[in-house]
C-alpha positions as CSV (number, residue, x, y, z in Angstrom):
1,X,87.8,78.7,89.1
2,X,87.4,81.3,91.9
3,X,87.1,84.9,91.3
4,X,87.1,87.9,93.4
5,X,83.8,90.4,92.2
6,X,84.1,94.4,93.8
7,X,80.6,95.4,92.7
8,X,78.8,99.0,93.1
9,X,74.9,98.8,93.8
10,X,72.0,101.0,95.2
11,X,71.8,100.4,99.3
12,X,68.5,99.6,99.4
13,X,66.7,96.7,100.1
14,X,66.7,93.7,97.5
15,X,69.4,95.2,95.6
16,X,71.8,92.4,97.2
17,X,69.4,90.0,96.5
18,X,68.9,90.9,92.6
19,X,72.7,90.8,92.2
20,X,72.9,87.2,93.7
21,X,69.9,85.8,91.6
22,X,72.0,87.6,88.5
23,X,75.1,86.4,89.4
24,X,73.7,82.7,89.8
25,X,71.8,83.1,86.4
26,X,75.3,83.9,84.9
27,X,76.5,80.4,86.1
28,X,78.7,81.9,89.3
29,X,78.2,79.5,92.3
30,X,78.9,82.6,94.9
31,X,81.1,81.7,98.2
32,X,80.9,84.8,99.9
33,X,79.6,88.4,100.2
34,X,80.6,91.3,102.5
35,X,79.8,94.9,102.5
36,X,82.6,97.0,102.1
37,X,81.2,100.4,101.6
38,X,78.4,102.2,102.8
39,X,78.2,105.3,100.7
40,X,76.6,108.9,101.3
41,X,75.6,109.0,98.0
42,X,73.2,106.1,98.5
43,X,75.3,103.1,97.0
44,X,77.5,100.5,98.5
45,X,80.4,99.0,97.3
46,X,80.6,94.7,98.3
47,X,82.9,92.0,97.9
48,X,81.6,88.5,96.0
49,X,84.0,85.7,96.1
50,X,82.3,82.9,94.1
51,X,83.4,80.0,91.5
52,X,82.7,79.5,88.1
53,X,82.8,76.4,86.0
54,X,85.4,76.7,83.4
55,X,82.6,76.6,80.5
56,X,81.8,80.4,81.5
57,X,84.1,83.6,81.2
58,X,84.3,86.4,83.7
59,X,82.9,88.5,81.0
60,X,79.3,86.7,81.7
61,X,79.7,87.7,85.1
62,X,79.9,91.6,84.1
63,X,77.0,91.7,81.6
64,X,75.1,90.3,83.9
65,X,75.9,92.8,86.8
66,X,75.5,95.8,84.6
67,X,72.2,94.3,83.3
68,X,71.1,95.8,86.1
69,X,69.7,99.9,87.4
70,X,72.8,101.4,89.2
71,X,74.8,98.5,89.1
72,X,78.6,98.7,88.0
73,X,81.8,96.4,88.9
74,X,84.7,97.7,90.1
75,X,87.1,95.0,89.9
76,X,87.1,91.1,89.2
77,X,90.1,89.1,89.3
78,X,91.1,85.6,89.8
79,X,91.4,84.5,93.6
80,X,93.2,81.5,95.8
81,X,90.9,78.5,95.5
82,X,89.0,77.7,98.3
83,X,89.3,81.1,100.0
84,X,87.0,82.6,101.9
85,X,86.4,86.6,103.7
86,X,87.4,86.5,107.0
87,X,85.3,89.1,109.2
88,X,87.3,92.2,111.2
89,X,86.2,90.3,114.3
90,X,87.7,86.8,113.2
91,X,90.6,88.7,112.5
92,X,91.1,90.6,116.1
93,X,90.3,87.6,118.3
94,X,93.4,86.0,116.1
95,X,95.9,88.5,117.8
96,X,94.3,89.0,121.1
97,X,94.6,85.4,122.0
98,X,98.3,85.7,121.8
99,X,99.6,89.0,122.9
100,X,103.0,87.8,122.1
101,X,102.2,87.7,118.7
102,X,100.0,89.7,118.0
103,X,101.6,91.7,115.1
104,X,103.0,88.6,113.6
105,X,98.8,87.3,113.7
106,X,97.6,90.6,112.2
107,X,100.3,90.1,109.3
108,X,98.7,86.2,108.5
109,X,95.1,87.5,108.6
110,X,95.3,90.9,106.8
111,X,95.2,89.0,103.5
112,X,92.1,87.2,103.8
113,X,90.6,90.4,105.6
114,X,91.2,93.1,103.0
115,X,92.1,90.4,99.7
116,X,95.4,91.5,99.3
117,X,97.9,89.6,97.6
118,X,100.5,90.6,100.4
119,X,101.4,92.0,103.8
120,X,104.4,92.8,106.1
121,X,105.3,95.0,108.9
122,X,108.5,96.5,108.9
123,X,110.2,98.1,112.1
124,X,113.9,99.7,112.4
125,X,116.6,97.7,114.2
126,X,120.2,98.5,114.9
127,X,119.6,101.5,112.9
128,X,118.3,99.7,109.6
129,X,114.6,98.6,108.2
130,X,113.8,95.7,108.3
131,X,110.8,93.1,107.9
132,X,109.7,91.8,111.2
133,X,106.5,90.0,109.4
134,X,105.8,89.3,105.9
135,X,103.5,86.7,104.3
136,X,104.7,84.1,101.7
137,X,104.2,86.4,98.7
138,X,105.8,89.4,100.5
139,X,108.4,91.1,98.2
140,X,111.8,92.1,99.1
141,X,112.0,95.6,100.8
142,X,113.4,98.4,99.2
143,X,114.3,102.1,99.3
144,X,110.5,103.4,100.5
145,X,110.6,101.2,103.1
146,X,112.4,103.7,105.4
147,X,109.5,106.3,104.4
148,X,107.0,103.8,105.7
149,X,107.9,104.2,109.2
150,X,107.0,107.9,109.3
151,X,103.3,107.2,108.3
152,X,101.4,109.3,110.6
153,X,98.3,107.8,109.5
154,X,96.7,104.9,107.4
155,X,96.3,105.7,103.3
156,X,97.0,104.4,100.4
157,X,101.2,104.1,99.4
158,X,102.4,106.0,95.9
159,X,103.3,103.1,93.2
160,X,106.5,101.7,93.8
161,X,108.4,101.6,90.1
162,X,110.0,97.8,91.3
163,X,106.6,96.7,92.0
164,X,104.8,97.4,88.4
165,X,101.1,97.6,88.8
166,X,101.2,96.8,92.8
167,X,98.3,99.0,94.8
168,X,99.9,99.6,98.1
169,X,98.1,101.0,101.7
170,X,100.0,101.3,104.9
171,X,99.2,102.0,108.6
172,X,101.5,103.4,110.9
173,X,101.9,101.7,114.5
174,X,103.7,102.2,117.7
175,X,103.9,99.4,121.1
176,X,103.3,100.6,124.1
177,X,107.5,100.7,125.5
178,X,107.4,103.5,121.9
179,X,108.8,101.4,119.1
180,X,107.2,102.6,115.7
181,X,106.5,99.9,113.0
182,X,103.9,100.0,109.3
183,X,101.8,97.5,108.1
184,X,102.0,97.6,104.5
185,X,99.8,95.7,102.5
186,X,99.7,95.1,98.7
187,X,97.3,94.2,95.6
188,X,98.9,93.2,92.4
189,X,96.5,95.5,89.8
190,X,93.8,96.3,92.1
191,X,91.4,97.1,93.2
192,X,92.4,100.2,94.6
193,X,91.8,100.6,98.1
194,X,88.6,102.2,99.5
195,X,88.6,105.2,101.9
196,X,86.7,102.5,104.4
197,X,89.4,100.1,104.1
198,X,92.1,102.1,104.9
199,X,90.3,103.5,107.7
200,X,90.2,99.6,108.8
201,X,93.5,98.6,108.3
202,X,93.9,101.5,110.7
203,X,92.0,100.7,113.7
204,X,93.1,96.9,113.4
205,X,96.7,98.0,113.5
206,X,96.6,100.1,116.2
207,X,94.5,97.4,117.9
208,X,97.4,94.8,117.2
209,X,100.0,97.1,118.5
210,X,98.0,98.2,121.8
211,X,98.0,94.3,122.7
212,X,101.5,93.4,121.1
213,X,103.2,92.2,124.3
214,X,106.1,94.7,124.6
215,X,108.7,92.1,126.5
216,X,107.9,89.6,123.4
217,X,111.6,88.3,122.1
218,X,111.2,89.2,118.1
219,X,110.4,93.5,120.2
């Protein structure tokens, strides 16, 4: 079974290290790693994706984290087989190679960028919201939808009460010929999202919309 592990740990050398050899001890078999956080209070905050054999429980995978100094988790959670982080840059050079589609790319690759369950980019046409982009799991829009397009910066969305227990962020974007459009992206529980993440989603959505081709047909 795959598992998504947000873990908190000193940022200093070998800490990474001691939390692998823990996590392997505990039975995970660990896929991935990325640093999400650098903090100034001297921790950071990473991402495991790893798999476990069905003979060991999540729970294993906690004691053995806070077995050890200044080590907490954040979050664990089941995750898509098979899945793995995909970098910031893997995810640009997806919608720079196409400028056509660029926003539609960023929509596909937000997921496995910031492990959200969800994404979708809505835009205003003939006068009413609707969803240019979404992925499979995107849920229908409702009433804050409108709101989203008068984001004037990236942060995390108040809960919507149709989606129970659904962390939301959102960036703003605008194409170069002035249409406005949001990215909004979605966890179902958590975690919620970190200052440094939404600073990410961001940048990548402004990058998206600065090379969105503004003659494109779906614009």
């Amino acid at each position: 079974m795959a598992f998504h592990l947000r873990v908190e740990l000193p940022d200093v050398p070998g800490s990474l290290g001691a939390l692998a050899t823990a996590l392997g001890s505990a039975g995970a078999d660990i896929e991935a790693i990325e640093i999400v956080e650098h903090r100034s209070d001297g921790l950071a905050v990473d991402d495991v994706l790893l798999e476990l054999p069905p003979s060991v429980m999540p729970d294993a995978l906690i004691t053995a984290c806070h077995a050890l100094d200044g080590v907490r988790v954040h979050w664990i959670s089941r995750y898509a087989a098979g899945a793995n982080l995909r970098m910031d840059l893997e995810a640009v050079e997806s919608f720079t190679a196409e400028p056509s589609k660029a926003i539609e790319r960023l929509v596909e690759v937000v997921p496995d960028t910031f492990r959200t369950d969800w994404a979708l980019a809505v835009v205003r046409r003939r006068g009413a919201v609707q969803m240019a982009y979404g992925t499979v799991a995107a849920p229908q829009l409702i009433d804050e939808a409108e709101q989203w397009l008068d984001l004037d910066s990236s942060r995390a969305l108040d809960d919507v009460a149709q989606w129970e227990s659904m962390v939301l962020a959102g960036a703003p974007g605008r194409l170069r010929r002035g249409q406005r459009f949001a990215l909004v992206v979605g966890r179902r529980g958590g975690p919620e999202f970190l200052p440094s993440e939404i600073a990410r989603l961001g940048h990548m959505t402004a990058l998206a919309a600065s090379v969105q081709d503004p003659d494109a047909a779906d614009w």
